[in-house]
N, C-alpha and C positions, 0 to 999 in steps of 0.2 A: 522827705529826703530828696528834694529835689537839689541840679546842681546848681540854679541862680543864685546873685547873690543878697547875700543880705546887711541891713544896714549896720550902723556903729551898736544899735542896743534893739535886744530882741524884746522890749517892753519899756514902753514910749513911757512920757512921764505923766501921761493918764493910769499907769497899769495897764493898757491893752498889750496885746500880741504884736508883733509885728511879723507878720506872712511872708516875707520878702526870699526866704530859705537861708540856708546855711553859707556862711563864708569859705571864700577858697584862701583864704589863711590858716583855716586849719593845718595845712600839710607846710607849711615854712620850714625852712632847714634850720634840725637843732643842734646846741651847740653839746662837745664832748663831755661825758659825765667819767666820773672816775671809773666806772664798771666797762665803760664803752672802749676806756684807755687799758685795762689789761684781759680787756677778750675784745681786742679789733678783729675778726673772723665774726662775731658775733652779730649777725644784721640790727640796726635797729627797730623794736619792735613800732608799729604804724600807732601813730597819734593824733586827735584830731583834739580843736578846742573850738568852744563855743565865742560870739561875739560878749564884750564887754555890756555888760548890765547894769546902767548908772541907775539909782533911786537913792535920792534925800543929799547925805554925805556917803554915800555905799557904793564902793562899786563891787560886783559878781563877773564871776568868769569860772568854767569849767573846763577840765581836759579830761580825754577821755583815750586809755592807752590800753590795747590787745595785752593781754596778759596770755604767760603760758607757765603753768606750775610745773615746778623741776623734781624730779621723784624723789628729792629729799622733803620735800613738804606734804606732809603727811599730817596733820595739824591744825588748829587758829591761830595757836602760838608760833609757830614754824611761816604761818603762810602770812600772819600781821608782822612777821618781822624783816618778812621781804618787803611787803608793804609800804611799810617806813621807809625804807634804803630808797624805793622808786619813787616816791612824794616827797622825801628830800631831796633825790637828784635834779628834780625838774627845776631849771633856774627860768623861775616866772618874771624875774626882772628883765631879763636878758630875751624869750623866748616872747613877748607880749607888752614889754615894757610900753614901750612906744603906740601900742594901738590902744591902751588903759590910758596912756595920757590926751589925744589927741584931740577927742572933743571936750576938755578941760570939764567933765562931768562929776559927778556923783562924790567919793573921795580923792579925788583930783581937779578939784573946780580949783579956781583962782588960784591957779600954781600950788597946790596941797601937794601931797602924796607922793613928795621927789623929794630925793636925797642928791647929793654932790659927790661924785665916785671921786675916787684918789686922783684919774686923771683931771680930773674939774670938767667933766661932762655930766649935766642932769640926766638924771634916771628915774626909772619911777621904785618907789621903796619895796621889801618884801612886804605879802600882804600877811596881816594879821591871823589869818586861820586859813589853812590846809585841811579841809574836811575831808573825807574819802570813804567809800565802800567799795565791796568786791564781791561776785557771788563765782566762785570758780573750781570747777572738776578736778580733783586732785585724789591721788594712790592713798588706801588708807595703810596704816601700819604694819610694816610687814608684808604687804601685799608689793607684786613687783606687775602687775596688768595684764599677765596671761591667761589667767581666767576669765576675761572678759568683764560685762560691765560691775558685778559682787568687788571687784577689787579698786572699784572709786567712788568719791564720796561726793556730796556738795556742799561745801562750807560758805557761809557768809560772816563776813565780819564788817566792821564800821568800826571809823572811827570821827568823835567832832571837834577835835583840834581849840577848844574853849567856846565851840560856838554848839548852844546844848540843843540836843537832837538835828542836829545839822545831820550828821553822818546817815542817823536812822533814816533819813529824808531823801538823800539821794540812795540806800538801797532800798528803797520802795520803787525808787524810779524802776530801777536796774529791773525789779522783780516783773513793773508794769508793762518793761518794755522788752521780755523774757529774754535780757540780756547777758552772757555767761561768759566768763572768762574777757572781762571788760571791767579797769579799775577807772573809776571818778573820780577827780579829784576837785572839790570847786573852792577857788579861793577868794575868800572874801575881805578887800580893802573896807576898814573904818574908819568912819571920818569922825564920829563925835557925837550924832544924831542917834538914837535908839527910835527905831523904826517898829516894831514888834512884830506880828507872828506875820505880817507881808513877807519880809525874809525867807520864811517854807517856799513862799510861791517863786521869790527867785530863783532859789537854791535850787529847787525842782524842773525850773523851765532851762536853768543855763544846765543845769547836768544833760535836762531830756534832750536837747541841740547837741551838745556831744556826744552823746550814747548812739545818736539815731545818724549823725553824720561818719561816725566812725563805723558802722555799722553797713553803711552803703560804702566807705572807703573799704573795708574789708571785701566784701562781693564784689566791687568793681577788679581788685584785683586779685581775686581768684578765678573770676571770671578770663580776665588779661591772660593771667598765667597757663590757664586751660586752653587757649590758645593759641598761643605759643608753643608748646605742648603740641599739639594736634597736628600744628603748620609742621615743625619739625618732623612729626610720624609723617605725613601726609609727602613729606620730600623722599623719606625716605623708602617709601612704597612705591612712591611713582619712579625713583631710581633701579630697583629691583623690577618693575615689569623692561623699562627698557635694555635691561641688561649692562653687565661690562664694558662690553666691547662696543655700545654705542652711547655710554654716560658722557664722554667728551664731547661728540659728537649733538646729541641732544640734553644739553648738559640744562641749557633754558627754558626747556619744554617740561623737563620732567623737575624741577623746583621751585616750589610756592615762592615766590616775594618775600622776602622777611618784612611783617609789619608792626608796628609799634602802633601797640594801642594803646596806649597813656594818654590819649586825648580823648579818647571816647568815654564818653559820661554818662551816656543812655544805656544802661542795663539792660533794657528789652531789647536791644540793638545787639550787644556783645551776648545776650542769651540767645539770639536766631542765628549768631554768625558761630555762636560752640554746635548747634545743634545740624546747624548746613557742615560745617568741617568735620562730626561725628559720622553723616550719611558720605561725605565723600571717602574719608579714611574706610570705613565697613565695606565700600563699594571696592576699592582700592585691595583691603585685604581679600576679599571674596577673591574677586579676578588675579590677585597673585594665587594664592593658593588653587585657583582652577591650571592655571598656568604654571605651577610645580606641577600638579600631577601630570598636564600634556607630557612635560620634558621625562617624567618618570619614565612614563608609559614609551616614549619615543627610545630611552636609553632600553628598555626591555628588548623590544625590537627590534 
């Protein structure tokens, strides 16, 4: 889960690995889905995708999107039919196009795998199969979550979009990489070639690159957010020891910097810098609340 980058295919055309780590393509700006156009309040949930995976005429690619189950899903039927709605919405021409065609590989060698949009600009085509699975924490029937954990379930579903035991394949990943409330979707361009059960091993390797990159995108920014968070507390403590009547006056002393950490990539870094701004904030409330009771004890007397 490291944040260097990695190259055009996480598996050269020997079959080996390529170690290089995960691309910062993942996080690209996507384009609006019908769901995003009538709930804009609605943040877009965090998405990450693997590099493109050429072998034979094939090419692979995986996305990998934070899932959150809505307390109407209650179900397989209820939770695979949201399912569809989010693996439809993803426009993979549009979001990836361009990086599936670039080193003319796999289902896209010698100018394959492009269509001609209405404007007369080449694109690369939709691809043949939408595989997907999900293993994700949802309300069971009836139940509304205030009983605690008796009142949720864990459902897994799959599905393999014509390509058989595709789906079963990426939730094994899902299972190996005890990952929850995270859907995969890998879609696989055919070019013509029947390659045989090789296929599992890509299916498996571009799902695992976006399970495990979204998964460090996740922590990274809950770590961010915590934060943030803490900076904010951390201002407003140090405001309260110096009082009202000197906040203008020491208005720079007593608040944190506001900093942006969307460039920090080092985890172990943003977890020593939550844990020093936790010891200062604790430090901070102590000595206010020593510093109410002074004032108490002073208004006594």
């Amino acid at each position: 889960m490291s944040g260097e980058k990695r190259g055009a295919s996480p598996v050269g055309s020997n079959g080996e690995k390529d170690e290089s780590g995960p691309s910062k393509k993942a996080r690209t700006a996507r384009p609006p889905t019908l769901h995003s156009w009538l709930h804009p309040d609605e943040p877009a949930p965090l998405r990450t995708h693997s590099p493109p995976l050429h072998y034979s005429s094939s090419t692979f690619l995986a996305f990998a999107t934070a899932f959150t189950a809505q307390s109407h899903i209650t179900s397989e039927a209820s939770l695979a039919k949201e399912c569809r709605r989010l693996v439809r919405e993803i426009n993979v021409p549009l979001e990836v196009g361009e990086l599936v065609m670039k080193d003319d590989e796999g289902a896209f060698e010698n100018g394959e795998g492009r269509v001609v949009s209405l404007k007369g600009k080449e694109r690369a085509r939709e691809p043949d199969h939408r595989m997907w699975a999900l293993r994700s924490v949802c309300l069971k029937e009836s139940k509304d979550g205030t009983q605690g954990e008796d009142d949720f379930q864990l459902l897994e579903i799959y599905n393999d979009d014509g390509e058989k035991f595709g789906g079963d394949r990426i939730l094994r990943i899902l299972k190996e990489e005890a990952a929850i409330d995270i859907l995969v979707v890998v879609c696989r361009w055919y070019g013509g070639d029947m390659i045989g059960p090789i296929r599992f091993q890509h299916i498996g390797l571009t799902a695992k690159t976006a399970v495990t990159d979204l998964m460090k995108l996740i922590q990274l920014t809950d770590l961010r957010q915590a934060l943030s968070v803490l900076d904010e507390e951390i201002t407003i403590l140090r405001k309260e020891l110096v009082g009202p009547s000197n906040n203008t006056e020491s208005n720079g002393a007593s608040t944190v910097k506001a900093q942006n950490y969307d460039e920090v990539e080092d985890i172990g870094r943003l977890e020593r810098l939550v844990k020093a701004r936790t010891r200062t904030k604790e430090a901070l409330a102590q000595k206010a609340a020593w510093s109410g009771l002074d004032s108490a004890r002073e208004a006594i007397t």
